[in-house]
N, C-alpha and C positions, 0 to 999 in steps of 0.2 A: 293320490293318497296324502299329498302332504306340499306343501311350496317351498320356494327359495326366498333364503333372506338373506343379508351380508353384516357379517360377526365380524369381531375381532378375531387376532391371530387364535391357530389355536391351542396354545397355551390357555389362555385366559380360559377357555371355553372348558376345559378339563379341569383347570383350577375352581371355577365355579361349579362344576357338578361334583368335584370332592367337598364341598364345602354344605353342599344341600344334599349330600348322602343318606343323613341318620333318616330327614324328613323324608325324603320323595321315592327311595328307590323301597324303603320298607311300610309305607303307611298310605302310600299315595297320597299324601297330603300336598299342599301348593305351596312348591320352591320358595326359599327363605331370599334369592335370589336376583333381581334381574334379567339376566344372561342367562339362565335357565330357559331353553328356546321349548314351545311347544309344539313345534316343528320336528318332524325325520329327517333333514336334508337344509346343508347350508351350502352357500354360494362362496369359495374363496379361488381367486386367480383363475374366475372362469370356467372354474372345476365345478362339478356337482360332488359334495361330499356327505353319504348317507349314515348315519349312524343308527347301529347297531347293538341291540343289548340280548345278550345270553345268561339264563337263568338256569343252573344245571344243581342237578343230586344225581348219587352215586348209591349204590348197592351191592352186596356180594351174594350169590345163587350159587344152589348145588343142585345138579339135574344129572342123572345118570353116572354117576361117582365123579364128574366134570367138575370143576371150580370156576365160575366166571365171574367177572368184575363188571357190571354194566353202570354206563354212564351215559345219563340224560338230560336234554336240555331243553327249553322254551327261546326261540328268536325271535324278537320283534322290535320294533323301532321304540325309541323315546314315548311317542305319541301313542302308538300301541300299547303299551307299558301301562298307562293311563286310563286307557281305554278297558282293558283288562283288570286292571285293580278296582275299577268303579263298578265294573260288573259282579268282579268278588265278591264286592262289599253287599253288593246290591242282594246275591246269592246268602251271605251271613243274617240279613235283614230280616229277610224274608223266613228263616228256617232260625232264628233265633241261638246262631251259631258265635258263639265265644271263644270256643278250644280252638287246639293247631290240628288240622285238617292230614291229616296222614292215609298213605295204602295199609300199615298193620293194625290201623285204628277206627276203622270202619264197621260201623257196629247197623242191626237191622232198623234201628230209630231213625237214623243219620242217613239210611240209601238215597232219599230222593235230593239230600243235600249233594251228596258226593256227586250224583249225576248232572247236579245242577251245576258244579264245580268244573265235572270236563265239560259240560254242554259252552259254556262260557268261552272254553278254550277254542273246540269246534265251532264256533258260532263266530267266530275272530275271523273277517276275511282273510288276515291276511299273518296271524301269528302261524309259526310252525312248533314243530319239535323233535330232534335228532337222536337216537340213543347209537352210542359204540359199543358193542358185545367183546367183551378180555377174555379167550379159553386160557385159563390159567393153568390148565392139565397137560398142553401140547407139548412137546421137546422142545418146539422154537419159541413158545412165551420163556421156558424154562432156560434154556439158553441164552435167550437175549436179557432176561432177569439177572444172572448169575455175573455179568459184566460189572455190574452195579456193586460195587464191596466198598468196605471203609465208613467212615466216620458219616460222610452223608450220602453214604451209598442208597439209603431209601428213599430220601426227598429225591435222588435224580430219578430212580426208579419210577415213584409216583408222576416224577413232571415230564419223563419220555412216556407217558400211559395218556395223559392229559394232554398234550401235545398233538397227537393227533387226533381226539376229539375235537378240537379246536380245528385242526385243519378239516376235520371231516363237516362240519358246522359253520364254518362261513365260508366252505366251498372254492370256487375258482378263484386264486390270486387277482384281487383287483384293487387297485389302488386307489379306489374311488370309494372304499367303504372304510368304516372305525367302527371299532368294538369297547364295549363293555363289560365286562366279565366278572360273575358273581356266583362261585360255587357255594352250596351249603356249608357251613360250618363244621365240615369233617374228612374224608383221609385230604382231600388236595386243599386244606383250608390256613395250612402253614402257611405263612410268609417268604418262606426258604423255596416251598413248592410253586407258587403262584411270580415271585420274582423268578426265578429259573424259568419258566413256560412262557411268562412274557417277556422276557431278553432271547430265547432262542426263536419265540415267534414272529418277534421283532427286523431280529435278527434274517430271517428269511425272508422277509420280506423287502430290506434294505439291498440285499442281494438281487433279487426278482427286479426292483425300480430305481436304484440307485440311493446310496450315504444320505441324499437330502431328502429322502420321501418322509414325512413326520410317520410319528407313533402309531403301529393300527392298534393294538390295545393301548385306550387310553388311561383304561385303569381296571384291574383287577383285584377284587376285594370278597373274602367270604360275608357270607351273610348267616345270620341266624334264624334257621327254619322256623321255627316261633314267634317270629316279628315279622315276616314274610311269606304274604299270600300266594307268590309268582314261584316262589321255593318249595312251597305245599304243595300248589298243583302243581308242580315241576316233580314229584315224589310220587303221586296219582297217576300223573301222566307213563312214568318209568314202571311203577309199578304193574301199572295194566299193558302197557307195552312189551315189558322182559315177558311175564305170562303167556302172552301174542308170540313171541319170537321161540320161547322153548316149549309151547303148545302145553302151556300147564296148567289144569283147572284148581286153581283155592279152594281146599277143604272148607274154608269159612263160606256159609252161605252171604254174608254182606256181599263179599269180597268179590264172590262168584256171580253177584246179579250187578255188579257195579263193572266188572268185566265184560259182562256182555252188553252193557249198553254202551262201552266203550266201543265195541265190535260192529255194533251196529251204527254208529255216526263215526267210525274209521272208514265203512262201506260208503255210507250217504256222504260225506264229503272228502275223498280224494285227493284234492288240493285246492290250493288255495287261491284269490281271485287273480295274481300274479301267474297262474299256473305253476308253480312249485308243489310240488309232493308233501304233505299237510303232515306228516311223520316218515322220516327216515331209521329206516337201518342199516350199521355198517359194521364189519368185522375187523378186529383189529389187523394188522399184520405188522409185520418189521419197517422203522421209518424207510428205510431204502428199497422197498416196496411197493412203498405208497403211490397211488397212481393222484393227479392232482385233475381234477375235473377243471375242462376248459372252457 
């Protein structure tokens, strides 16, 4: 999937992708850069180090007087990233698509685009995408909510909610991977939220490999779903996902034929050419609960 090359430390290498941000993670345009590698996986002290970019949006459902919070993402490397925006584009081209690409904006003109939009996704060997389900009706979300008071009682709320999305999403502690993290533009799009999730995610994992293991998120940044095709379908994908997980068919006829052909290439492709499970679903529970896949 992708080769080794040898960087500089890497500092330089996250300072260079803050810097070709506005271009490459929202436009797929070609890095302003150098150091901007085309590559998923660099070579340092012998190590293989793969990087990693997660693309998530959020949503709130009401299903049987239940409240849930559900949070979805797209994973896939640098190279992948690339590989998927060029095929966006390619999907915009073709179906003479301008607008931002939404699940409540799917009208009967636009179906064969939308489906061209997950096909894209599906057709990815190797991208995934993870949704976390929040019953926000339970005693114990209620409870463990209710610890959360004071001035920034809500940002810590929102970033112990996010916090295990992230863990649920890059999976077993390994210290051979970096992340990139780029929520939609809304509830976790704060600065206060996003710096709190990556120092306590940090934080675990300085614990897990020792003080000197460097940064695994190397940078967290909302994005603006209107400038962003990865964050579209990242909305698409959640959207026909949550539907999937609480069995609920869209009174919108769009909405319901773009459903089902999510259902049917959820069947036809399973996982992905890594053998990983091509979408996840996973239930929130309390962090001292959490089971950590090994």
């Amino acid at each position: 999937m992708c080769c080794a090359v040898t960087v500089r430390p890497f500092v330089d290498l996250a300072r260079c992708r803050r810097q070709c941000f506005d271009s490459d993670r929202v436009t797929g345009s070609t890095p302003r850069c150098s150091d901007e590698l085309p590559n998923s996986s660099v070579t340092l002290k012998n190590v293989m180090i793969i990087e990693y970019e997660l693309y998530a949006d959020e949503r709130k459902e009401k299903h049987c007087t239940a409240k849930y919070l559900t949070i979805g993402g797209i994973i896939c490397t640098d190279h992948g990233r690339r590989r998927l925006l060029a095929n966006l584009k390619n999907v915009r081209q073709n179906h003479g698509l301008t607008a931002e690409m939404r699940w409540t904006k799917i009208s009967l003109r636009y179906v064969d685009a939308y489906k061209g939009w997950l096909n894209t996704f599906f057709d990815d060997p190797y991208a995934r995408h993870v949704l976390l389900s929040v019953n926000q009706s339970t005693p114990g979300w209620r409870a463990f909510r209710a610890q959360f008071r004071g001035r920034f009682g809500g940002d810590r709320a929102l970033a112990s909610v996010y916090y295990p999305f992230l863990l649920v999403a890059f999976g077993a502690l390994r210290d051979t991977k970096r992340w990139s993290v780029y929520p939609d533009a809304g509830f976790f799009s704060r600065d206060s939220v996003l710096d709190r999730v990556e120092f306590v995610f940090n934080r675990t994992y300085k614990k897990a490999f020792g003080p000197k293991v460097s940064r695994i998120i190397r940078l967290a940044r909302s994005l603006d779903s209107k400038k962003s095709d990865l964050i579209q379908l990242a909305d698409i994908l959640l959207g026909c996902a949550a539907c999937s997980l609480f069995e609920h068919r869209p009174q919108s006829t769009p909405r319901a034929v773009v459903l089902d052909h999510f259902k049917r290439r959820c069947a036809s492709v399973p996982v992905t050419k890594r053998g990983l499970q091509k979408l996840s679903v996973k239930e929130w529970v309390r962090p001292e609960r959490f089971t950590y896949e090994k």
